[in-house]
C-alpha positions in Angstrom: -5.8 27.2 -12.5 -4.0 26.9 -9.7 -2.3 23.3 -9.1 -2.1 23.7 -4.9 -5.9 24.8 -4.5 -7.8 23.8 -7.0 -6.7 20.5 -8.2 -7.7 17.7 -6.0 -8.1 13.8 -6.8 -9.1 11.4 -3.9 -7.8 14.2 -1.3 -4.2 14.2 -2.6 -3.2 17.0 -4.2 -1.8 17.2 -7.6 1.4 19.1 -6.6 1.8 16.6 -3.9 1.5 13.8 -6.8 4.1 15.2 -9.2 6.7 15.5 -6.4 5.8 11.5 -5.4 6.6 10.7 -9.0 9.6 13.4 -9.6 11.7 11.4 -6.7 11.1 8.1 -7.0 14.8 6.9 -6.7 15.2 9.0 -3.7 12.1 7.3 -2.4 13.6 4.0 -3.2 17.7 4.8 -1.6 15.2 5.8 1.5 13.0 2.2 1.5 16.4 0.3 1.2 17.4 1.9 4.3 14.6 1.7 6.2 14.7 -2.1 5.3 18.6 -2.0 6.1 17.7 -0.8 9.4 14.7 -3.4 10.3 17.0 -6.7 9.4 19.4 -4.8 12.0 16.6 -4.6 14.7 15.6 -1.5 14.7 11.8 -2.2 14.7 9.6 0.8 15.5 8.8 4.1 13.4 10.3 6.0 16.4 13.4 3.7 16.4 13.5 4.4 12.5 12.7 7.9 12.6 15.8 8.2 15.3 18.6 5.2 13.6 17.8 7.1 10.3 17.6 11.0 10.6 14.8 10.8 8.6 11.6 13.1 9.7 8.4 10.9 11.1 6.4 11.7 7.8 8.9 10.3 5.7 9.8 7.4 7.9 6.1 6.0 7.4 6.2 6.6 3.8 8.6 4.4 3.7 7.5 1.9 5.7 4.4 1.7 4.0 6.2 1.6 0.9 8.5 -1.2 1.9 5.1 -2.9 3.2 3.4 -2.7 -0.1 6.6 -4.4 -1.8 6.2 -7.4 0.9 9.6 -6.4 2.3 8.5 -5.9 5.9 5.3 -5.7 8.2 3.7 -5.5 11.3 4.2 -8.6 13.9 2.9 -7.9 17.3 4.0 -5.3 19.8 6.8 -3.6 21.6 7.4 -1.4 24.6 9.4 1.7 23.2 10.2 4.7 25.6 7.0 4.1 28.0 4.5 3.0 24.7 3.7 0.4 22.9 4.4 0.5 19.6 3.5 -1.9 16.5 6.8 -4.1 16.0 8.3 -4.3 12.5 10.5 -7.2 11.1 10.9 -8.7 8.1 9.0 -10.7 6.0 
C-alpha cells in the first residue's frame, strides 16, 4: 500500500500525519515565536510570515495552533499593505 495515495482519513493524509506528530517540538519552538512576536505587535499572518521568516503555510499552523492553546486570537481588523487583515493579539 502506498502511504501518499492510498491512505486517507478525513482528507489528511497519513504521511502528512506522521510528519505532524514526528516534529512536535519544532512545532512548539515555532508557536513560542509566533506568540513572542504578537505580545511584540506584530499582529497579522503577513506581518508574521515577514517578522519571522517563516513560509505562509507554516505561519498559520501556528497560529491556529497557538489559537487552540488559548494563547492568542482574532480581535477585529487592520489595514496591512492596502488590505484588511484579521488583527491578532493576545489573549
Amino acid at each position: 500500500m502506498n502511504l501518499q495515495t492510498e491512505l486517507n482519513f478525513r482528507g489528511v493524509q497519513e504521511t502528512s500525519r506522521i510528519a505532524y506528530h514526528e516534529n512536535k517540538e519544532g512545532k512548539s519552538n515555532m508557536v513560542k515565536l509566533i506568540v513572542s512576536l504578537v505580545s511584540r505587535g506584530f499582529c497579522t499572518i503577513l506581518h508574521l510570515e515577514e517578522a519571522s521568516g517563516m513560509k505562509p503555510n507554516c505561519v498559520s499552523g501556528r497560529v491556529n495552533d497557538a489559537m487552540k492553546a488559548g494563547l492568542i486570537r482574532y480581535e477585529g481588523t487592520i489595514h496591512y499593505k492596502g488590505m484588511k487583515r484579521k488583527k491578532i493579539v493576545m489573549a
